[in-house]
C-alpha positions in Angstrom: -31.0 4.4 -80.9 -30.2 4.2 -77.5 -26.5 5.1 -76.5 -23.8 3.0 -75.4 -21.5 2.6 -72.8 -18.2 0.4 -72.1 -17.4 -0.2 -68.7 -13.3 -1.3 -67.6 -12.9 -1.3 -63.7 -10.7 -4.4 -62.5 -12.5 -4.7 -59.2 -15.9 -6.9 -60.4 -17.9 -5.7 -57.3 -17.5 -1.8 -57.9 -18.3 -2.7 -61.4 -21.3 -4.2 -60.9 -21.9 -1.5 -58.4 -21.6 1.3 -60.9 -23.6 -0.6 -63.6 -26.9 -1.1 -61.1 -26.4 2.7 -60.4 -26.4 3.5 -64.1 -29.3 1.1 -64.8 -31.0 4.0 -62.2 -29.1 7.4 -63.2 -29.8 6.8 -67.0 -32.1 3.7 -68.0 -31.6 4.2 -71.6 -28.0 3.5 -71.8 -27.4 -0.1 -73.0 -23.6 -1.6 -71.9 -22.0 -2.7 -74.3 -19.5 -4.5 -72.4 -17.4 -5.0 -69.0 -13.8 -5.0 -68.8 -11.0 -5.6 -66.1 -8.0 -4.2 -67.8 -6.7 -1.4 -70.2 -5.8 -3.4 -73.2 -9.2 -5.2 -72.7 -10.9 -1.7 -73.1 -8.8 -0.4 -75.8 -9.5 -3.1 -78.3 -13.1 -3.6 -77.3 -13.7 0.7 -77.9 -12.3 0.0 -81.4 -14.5 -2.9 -82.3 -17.7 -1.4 -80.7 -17.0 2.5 -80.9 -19.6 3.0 -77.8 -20.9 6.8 -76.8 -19.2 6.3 -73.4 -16.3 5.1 -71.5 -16.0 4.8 -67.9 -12.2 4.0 -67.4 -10.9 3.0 -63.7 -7.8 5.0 -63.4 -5.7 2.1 -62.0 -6.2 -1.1 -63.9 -3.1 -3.6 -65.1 -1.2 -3.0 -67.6 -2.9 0.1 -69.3 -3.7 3.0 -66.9 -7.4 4.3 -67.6 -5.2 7.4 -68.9 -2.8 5.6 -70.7 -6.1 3.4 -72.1 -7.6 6.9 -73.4 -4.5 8.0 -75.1 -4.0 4.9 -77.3 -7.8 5.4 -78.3 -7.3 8.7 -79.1 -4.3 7.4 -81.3 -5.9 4.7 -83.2 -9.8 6.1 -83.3 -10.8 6.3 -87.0 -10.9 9.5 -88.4 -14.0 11.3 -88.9 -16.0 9.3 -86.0 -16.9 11.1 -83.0 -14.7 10.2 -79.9 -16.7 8.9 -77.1 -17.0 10.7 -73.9 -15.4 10.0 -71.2 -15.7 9.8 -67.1 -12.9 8.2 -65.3 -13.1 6.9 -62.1 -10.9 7.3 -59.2 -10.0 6.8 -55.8 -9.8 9.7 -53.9 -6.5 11.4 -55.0 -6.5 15.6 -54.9 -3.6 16.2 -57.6 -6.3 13.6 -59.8 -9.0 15.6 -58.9 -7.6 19.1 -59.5 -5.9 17.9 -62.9 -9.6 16.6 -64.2 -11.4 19.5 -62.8 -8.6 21.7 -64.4 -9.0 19.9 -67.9 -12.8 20.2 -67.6 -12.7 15.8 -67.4 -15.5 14.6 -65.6 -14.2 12.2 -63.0 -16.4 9.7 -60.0 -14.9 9.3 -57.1 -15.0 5.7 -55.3 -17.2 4.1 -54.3 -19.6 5.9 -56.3 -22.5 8.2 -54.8 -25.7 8.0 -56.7 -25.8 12.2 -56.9 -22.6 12.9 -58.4 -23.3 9.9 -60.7 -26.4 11.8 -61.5 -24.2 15.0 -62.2 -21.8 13.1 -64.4 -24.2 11.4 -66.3 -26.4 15.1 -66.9 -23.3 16.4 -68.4 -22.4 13.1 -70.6 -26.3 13.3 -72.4 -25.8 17.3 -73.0 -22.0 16.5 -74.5 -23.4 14.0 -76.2 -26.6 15.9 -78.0 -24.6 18.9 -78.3 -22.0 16.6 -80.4 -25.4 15.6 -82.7 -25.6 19.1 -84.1 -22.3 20.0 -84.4 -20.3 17.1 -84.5 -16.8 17.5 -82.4 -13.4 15.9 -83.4 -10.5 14.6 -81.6 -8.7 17.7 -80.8 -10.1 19.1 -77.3 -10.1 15.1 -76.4 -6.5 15.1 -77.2 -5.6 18.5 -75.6 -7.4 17.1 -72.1 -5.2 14.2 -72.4 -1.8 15.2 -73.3 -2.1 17.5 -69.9 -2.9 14.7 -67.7 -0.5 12.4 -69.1 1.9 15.3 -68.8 2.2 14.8 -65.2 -1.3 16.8 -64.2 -2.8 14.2 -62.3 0.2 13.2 -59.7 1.5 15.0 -57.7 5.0 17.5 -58.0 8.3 15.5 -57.9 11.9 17.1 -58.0 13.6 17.4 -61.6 15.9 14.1 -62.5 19.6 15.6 -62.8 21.2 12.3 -63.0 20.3 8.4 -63.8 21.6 5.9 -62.3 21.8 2.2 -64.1 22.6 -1.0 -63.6 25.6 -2.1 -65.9 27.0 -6.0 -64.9 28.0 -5.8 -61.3 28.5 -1.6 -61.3 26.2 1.3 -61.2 26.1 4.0 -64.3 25.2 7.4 -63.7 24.1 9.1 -66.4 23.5 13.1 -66.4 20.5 14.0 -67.4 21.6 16.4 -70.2 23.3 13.7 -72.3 19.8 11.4 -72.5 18.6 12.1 -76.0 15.3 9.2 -75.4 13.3 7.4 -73.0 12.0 4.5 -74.9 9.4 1.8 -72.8 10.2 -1.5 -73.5 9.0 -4.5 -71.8 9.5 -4.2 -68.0 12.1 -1.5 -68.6 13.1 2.0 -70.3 15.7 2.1 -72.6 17.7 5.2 -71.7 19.2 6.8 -74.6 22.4 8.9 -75.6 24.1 9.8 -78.2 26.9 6.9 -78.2 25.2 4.2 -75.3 22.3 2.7 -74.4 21.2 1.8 -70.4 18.2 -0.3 -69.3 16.4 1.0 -66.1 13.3 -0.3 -64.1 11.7 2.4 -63.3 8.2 2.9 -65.7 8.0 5.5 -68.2 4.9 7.2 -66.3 7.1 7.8 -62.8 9.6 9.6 -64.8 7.6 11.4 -66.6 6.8 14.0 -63.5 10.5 14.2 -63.2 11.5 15.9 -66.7 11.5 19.1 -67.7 8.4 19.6 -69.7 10.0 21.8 -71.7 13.3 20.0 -72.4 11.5 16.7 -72.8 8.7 15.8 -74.9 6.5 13.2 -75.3 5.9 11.9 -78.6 4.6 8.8 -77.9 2.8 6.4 -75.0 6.3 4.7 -74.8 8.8 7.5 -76.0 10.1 10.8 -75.0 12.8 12.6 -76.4 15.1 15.6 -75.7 13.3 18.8 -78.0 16.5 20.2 -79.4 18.1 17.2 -80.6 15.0 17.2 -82.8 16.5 17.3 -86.3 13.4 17.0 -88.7 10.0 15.4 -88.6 8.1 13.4 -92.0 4.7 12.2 -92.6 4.1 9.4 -94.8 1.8 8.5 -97.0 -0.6 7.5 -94.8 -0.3 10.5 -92.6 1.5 9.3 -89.8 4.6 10.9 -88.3 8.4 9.9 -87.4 11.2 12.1 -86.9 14.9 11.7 -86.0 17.3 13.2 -83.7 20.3 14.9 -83.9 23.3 12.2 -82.9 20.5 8.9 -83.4 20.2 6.6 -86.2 16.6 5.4 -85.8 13.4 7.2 -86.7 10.9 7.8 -84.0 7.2 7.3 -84.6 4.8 10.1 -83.3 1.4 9.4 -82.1 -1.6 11.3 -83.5 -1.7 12.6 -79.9 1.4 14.5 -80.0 1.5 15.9 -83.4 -0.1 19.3 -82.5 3.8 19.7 -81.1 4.7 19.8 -85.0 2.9 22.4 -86.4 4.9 24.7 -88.6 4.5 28.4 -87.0 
């Protein structure tokens, strides 16, 4: 059977271009499908499960990362996770963070030789997955470093948030927010007795916390590690765990629960 490929770039002429250059680089590969957006390709992946994804890294609403991780998330268990090439406008701290995490990437507009490259390396990941099949975990592991931050570039550490409450500013230190929680067009901000709204999107902050203070446990949610107080898996082997000073349990996606592996 000849493989498949799903396509989500949001500009319709460099999608068009890359599929006539993959109708040349690899004739056999059928498309399954042509999307503009991330949600678009996420629930499209789920209902086709294609070999290949070539995600634009800057679509609406769902990033081409952000798209990836959600798939990762929700991919049925036991089925081979498709390969993936992303595609990018020329950005170095992109480029060094996929190169780092061994991601093949295709710079726009695409040349037809390091299409040929990428798609040499999809067909060997792809028969090498035949005789051994691989799971999600090395997927995951690529992922969680470029959400991390990887692919933008260094920004200085948050020490202080400042919030819009009526007609006044807020400013809340840094080492009282227990959880960053997307919702909507905003980011609920957290502490242990109060709760702030600010605009600014979950994936600019994200280069601004500590790694090691803050973790992500979620597309939408990050929380401050030590106020961790215990983490459950249910009965259908998803996770949640509370904090230390917070009523409400947390789910964690299948993407972050390495993070809760008893040493």
């Amino acid at each position: 059977m000849n493989p498949t490929a799903l396509i989500a770039e949001d500009e319709p002429l460099l999608a068009q271009a890359l599929q006539a250059e993959l109708a040349l680089a690899w004739p056999t590969l059928r498309i399954s499908a042509v999307v503009g957006d991330g949600e678009s390709a996420v629930a499209l992946a789920l209902a086709q499960a294609p070999d290949v994804l070539f995600l634009d890294i800057r679509m609406p609403g769902l990033s081409g990362l952000e798209a990836a991780a959600e798939l990762a998330d929700e991919w049925p268990e036991g089925s081979p996770f498709p390969a993936i090439v992303f595609v990018t406008a020329y950005d170095a701290y992109a480029v060094q963070a996929f190169e780092a995490q061994a991601v093949d990437y295709l710079l726009k507009p695409v040349q037809p030789e390091r299409l040929a490259r990428a798609v040499q390396r999809v067909q060997a990941q792809l028969a090498a997955r035949r005789t051994a099949p691989a799971g999600l975990d090395e997927s995951m592991a690529q992922l969680r470093a470029l959400l991390a931050g990887g692919a933008q570039p260094p920004a200085p550490r948050l020490q202080v948030i400042p919030a819009s409450v009526g007609q006044g500013i807020r400013m809340v230190p840094i080492r009282e927010v227990l959880v960053f929680e997307a919702a909507d067009k905003y980011v609920r901000v957290l502490t242990r007795d109060s709760e702030v709204l600010i605009r600014t999107p979950l994936k600019e902050l994200l280069p601004q916390l500590d790694p090691a203070v803050f973790w992500q446990i979620h597309r939408g949610t990050v929380v401050r590690a030590d106020a961790i107080d215990s983490v459950t898996r249910n009965e259908a082997g998803r996770m949640s765990l509370r904090l230390r000073g917070r009523p409400e349990p947390l789910a964690v996606s299948r993407l972050y629960a390495d993070r809760f592996k008893a040493m």
